[in-house]
N, C-alpha and C positions, 0 to 999 in steps of 0.2 A: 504494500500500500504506500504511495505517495502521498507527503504530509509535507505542506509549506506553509513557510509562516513569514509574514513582512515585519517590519520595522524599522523602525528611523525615522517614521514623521512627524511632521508637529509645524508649529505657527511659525513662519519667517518676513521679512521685510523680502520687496523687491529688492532681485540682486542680491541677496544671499543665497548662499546654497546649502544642499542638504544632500545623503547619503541616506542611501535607503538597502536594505539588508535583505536576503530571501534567502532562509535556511532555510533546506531540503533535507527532507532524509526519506528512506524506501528508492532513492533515485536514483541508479547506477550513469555513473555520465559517459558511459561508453556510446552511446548511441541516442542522443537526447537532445531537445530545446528547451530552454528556457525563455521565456516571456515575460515583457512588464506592457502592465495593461493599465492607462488611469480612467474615472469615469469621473467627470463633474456632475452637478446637479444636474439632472433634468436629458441628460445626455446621453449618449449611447458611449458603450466604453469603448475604449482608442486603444488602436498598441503602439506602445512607444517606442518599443526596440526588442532583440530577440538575440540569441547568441546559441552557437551551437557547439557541441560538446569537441568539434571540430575544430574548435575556435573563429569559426564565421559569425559577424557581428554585423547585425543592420537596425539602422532607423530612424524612426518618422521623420519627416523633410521639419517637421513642427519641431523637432528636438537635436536637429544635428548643428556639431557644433557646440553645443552648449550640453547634453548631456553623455555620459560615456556608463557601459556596461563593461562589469568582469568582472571572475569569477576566482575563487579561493576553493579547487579543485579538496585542497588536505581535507579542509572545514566544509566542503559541500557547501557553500555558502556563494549567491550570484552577488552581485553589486548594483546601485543604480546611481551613480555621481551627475547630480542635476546642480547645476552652474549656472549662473544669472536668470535666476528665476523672477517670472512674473505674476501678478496676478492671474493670466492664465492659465498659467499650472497648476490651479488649484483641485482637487479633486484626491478621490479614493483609488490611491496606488494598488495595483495586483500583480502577483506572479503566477506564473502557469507554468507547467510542464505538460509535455508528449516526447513519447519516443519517435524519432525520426531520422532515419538514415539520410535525407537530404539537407545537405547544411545549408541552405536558403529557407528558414521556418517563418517567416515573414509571411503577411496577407491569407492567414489560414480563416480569420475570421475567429470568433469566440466557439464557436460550435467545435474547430479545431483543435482546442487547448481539453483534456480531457480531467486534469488538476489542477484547482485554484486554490491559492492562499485565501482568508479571511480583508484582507487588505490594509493599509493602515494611510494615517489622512494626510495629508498634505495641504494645508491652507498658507500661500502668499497673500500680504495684502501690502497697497500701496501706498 
């Protein structure tokens, strides 16, 4: 059984940054994605970026640039280092796991992702 769990959000000023955490465990990364997904109110969730056990890393044109994913392989642990953040970033961070031999796990969609974290919040204000 796959079992994620996020951490590291909380209230920031525009232009601060934050570091968000996704310990895995059940997850062998031989053959695997990981995904962060944010949803704001009212909104459908987005994905943000995606990494594969391959080390293939992609994403969203809304977050490149400014945020970076990786992973602490020892600790099973992904990363998500969000950099000059805006009030638009505000919303409920997710991670997901699937098993996926194809290191391009981007644009699968939510129905895609087969395990999700709980999420944890993220509010910018400016």
């Amino acid at each position: 059984e796959v079992n994620l769990r996020e951490s590291g959000g909380g209230s920031v000023q525009a232009g601060d940054s934050l570091r968000l955490s996704c310990q895995r465990s059940g997850f062998t990364d031989s053959y695997g994605c990981i995904g962060w997904f944010r949803q704001a109110p009212g909104l459908q969730r987005e994905e943000i970026g995606t990494i594969h056990s391959g080390g293939t890393i992609t994403y969203a044109e809304s977050v490149k640039g400014r945020f970076t994913i990786s992973k602490d392989n020892t600790n099973n642990i992904v990363y998500l280092q969000m950099n000059s953040l805006t009030p638009g970033d505000t919303g409920m961070y997710y991670c997901a796991a699937v098993y996926l031999a194809n290191p391009y796990c981007d644009g699968r969609g939510e129905l895609g992702w087969p395990d999700w974290g709980q999420g944890t919040q993220v509010t910018v204000s400016s």
